[in-house]
C-alpha positions in Angstrom: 16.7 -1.8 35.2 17.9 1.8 36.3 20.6 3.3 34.3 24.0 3.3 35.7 24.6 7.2 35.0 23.0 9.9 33.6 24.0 12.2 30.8 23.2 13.6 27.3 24.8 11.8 25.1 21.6 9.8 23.8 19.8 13.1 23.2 23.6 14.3 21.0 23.6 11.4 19.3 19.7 11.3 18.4 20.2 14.9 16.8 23.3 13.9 15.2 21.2 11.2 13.7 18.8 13.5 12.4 15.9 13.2 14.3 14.9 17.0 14.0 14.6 16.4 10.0 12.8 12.8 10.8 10.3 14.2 13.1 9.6 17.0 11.0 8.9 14.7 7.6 6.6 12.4 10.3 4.8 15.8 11.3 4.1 17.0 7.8 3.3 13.4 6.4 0.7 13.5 9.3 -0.9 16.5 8.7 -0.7 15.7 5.0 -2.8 12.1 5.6 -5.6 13.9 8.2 -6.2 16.7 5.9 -6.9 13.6 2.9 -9.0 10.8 5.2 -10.6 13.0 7.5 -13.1 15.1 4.9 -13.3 11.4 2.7 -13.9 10.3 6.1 -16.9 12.7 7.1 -18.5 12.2 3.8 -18.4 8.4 3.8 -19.6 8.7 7.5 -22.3 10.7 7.0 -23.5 8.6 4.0 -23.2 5.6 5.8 -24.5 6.8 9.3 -27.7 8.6 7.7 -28.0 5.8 5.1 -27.7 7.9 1.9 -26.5 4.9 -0.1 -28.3 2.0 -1.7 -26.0 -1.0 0.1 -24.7 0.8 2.8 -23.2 -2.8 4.2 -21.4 -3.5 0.7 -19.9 0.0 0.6 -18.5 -0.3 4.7 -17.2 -4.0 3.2 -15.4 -2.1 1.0 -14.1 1.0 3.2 -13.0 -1.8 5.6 -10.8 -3.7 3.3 -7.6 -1.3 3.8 -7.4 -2.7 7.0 -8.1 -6.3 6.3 -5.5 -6.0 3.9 -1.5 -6.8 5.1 0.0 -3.3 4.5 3.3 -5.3 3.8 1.4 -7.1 0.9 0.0 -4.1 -0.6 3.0 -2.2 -0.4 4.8 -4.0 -2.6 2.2 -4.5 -4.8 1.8 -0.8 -5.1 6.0 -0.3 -5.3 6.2 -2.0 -8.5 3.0 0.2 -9.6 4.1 3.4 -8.4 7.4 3.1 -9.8 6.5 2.7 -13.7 4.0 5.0 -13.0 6.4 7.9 -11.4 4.9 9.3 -9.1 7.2 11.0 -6.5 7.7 9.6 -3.3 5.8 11.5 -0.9 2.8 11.5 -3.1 2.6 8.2 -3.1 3.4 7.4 0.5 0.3 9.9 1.1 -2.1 8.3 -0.9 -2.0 4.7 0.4 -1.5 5.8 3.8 -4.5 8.0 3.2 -6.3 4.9 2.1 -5.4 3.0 4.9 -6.3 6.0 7.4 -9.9 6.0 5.9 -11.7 3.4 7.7 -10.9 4.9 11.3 -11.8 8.1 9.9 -15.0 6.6 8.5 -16.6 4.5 10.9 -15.7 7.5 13.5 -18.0 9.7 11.4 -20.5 7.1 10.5 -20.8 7.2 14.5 -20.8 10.9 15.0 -23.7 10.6 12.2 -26.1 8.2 13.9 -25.8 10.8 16.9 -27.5 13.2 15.5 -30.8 14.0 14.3 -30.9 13.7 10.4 -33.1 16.1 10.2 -31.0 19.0 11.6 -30.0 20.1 8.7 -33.8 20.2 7.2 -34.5 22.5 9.7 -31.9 24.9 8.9 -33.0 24.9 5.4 -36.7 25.7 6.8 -35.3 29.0 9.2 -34.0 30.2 5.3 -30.3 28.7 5.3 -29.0 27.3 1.8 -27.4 23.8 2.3 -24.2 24.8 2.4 -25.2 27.0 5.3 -26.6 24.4 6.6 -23.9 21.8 6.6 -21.5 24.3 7.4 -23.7 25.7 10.6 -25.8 23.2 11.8 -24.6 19.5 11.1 -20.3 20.3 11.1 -20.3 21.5 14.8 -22.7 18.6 15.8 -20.1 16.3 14.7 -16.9 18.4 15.6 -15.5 16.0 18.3 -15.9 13.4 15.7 -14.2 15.6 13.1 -10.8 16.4 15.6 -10.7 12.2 16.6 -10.9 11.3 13.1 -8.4 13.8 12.5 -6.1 12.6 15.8 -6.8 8.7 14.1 -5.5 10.1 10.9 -2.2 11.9 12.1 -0.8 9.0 13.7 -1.3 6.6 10.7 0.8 9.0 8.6 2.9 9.5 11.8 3.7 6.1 13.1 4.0 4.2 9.8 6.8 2.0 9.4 5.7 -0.2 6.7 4.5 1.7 3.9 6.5 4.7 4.7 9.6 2.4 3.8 8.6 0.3 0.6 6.7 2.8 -1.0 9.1 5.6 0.0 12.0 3.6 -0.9 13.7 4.1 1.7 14.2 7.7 0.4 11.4 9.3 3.2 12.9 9.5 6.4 10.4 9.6 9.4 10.8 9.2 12.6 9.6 5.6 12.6 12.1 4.9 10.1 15.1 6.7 11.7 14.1 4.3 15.2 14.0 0.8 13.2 17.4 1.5 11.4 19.0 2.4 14.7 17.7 -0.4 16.5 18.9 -2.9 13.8 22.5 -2.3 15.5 24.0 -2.8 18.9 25.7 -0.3 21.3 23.3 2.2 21.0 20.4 1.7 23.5 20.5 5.6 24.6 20.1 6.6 20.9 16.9 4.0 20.5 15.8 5.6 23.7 15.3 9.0 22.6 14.1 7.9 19.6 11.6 5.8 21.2 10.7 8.6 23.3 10.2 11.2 20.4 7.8 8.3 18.4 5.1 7.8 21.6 5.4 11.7 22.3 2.5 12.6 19.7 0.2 9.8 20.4 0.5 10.5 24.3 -0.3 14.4 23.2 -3.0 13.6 21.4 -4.8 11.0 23.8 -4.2 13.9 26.4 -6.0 16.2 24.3 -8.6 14.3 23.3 -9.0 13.5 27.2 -9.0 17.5 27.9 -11.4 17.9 25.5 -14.0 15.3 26.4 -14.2 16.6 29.9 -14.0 20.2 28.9 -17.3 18.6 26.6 -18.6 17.3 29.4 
């Protein structure tokens, strides 16, 4: 179980690879998919959460269905779609993975919602605030450790994908995910998975340690 000598070729051969390019696409296509599902998530959440919709069970039915849904199965319904369409390949790997990131993002605000007191933002209208002040002022920092782990959820759906990344991207969007599975597929290069492996987990372990910091800093 313990390696039989040390060295750095696993790290050389992860950079000749391209990791540095991978993890880069992985960071922007992470980025790219919180700043999409985390405001369409705060906005469902807060209509579902303070009940500002008619059937507010049909409509979390219906927010829930991306991740009832085999991403496999909808991928390649959406490649044949997305390819008579034209729409380029980064676009279209952020919009479903958007889609898919939206429930986390959603039922995380609909729970940040029902913490609060509805009428919060009533009461900043009352002391002379407009309701933009309002939202902006009073409600947004009630729910602001909502907003960052709805954020944190969103990041490593566009981060971690494998799945859609791939048949949507055809193959053309190289993340990190990506780079790993390809150079697992062959044999004699267990050092290079390593590192690889290592660079996937490091953003979800970063963000769990963050959100940790900044619970007990809450606290």
């Amino acid at each position: 179980m313990l390696p039989q000598q040390w060295g750095v070729m696993g790290w050389s051969s992860a950079l000749e690879s391209g990791v540095t390019v991978a993890a880069a696409r992985s960071l922007v296509l992470g980025l790219l998919v919180a700043a999409v599902a985390t405001p369409l998530g705060a906005m469902a959440g807060r209509a579902l959460g303070w009940r500002e919709v008619r059937r507010p069970q049909a409509t979390a039915a219906i927010l829930l269905a991306p991740v009832v849904l085999p991403p496999f199965a909808v991928s390649m319904g959406l490649d044949v779609v997305i390819l008579r369409v034209g729409v380029p390949d980064l676009m279209a790997v952020l919009l479903v993975l958007s889609v898919f990131a939206l429930p986390y993002t959603t039922y995380t605000m609909r729970a940040a919602y029902r913490g609060i007191d509805e009428g919060l933002e009533e009461q900043a209208r009352m002391l002379g605030a407009s309701p933009r002040q309002a939202r902006r002022r009073a409600t947004l920092p009630a729910v602001r450790a909502g907003l960052l782990v709805s954020a944190g959820l969103a990041f490593l759906v566009g981060w971690s994908d494998y799945v859609v990344t791939l048949l949507v991207g055809g193959g053309q969007l190289v993340t990190v995910p990506i780079l790993l599975g390809s150079t697992a597929a062959g044999t004699g290069r267990e050092a290079t998975v390593a590192v690889l492996s290592l660079v996937t987990v490091a953003p979800p372990m970063l963000v769990l340690l963050v959100a940790r910091a900044w619970k007990g800093v809450r606290s």
